[in-house]
N, C-alpha and C positions, 0 to 999 in steps of 0.2 A: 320625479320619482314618487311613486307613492307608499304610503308610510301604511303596515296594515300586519296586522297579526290572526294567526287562527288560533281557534279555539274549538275544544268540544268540553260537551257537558251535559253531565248525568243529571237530572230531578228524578229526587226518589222519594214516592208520595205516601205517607201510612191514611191506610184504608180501615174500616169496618163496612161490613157487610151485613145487611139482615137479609135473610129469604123471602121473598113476597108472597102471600098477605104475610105485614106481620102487627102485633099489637102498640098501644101506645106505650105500653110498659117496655118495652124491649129499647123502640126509639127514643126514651127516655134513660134508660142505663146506659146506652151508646152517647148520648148526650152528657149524661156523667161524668162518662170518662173523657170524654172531648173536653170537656171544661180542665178538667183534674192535671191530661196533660199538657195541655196549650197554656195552663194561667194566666197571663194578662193578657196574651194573645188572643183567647178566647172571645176578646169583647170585642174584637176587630171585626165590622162585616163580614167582611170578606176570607175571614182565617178557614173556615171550614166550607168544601163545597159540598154540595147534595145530587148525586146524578141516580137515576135508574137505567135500568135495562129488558126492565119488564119483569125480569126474574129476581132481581134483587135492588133494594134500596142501600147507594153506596156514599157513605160520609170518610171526604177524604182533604188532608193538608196537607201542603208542604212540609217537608222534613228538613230544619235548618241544622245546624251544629248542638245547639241546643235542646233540641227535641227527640 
């Protein structure tokens, strides 16, 4: 007999959004605050990703208990 459990599960990820084009100054406040809320987390590779869509530049994390 096999031994086997379900699960479902929500990931809920905080995004910012710039418009594209947009300045370095913008990608930089957005970077700010990235830091500010992630703290230690923020040095991880991997804490923050960077996707486009053409229309917008998207910086987005995982949302844990803590964040």
């Amino acid at each position: 007999m096999a031994s086997w459990t379900r699960r479902e599960r929500t990931i809920t990820h905080i995004e910012y959004a710039l418009p594209l084009p947009t300045n370095w100054a913008e990608v930089g406040k957005v970077y700010a605050s990235l830091n500010q809320e992630l703290g230690e987390r923020a040095e991880w590779d991997d804490a923050v990703e960077v996707t486009s869509d053409g229309a917008e530049l998207v910086f987005r994390y995982l949302k844990t208990e803590g964040t």
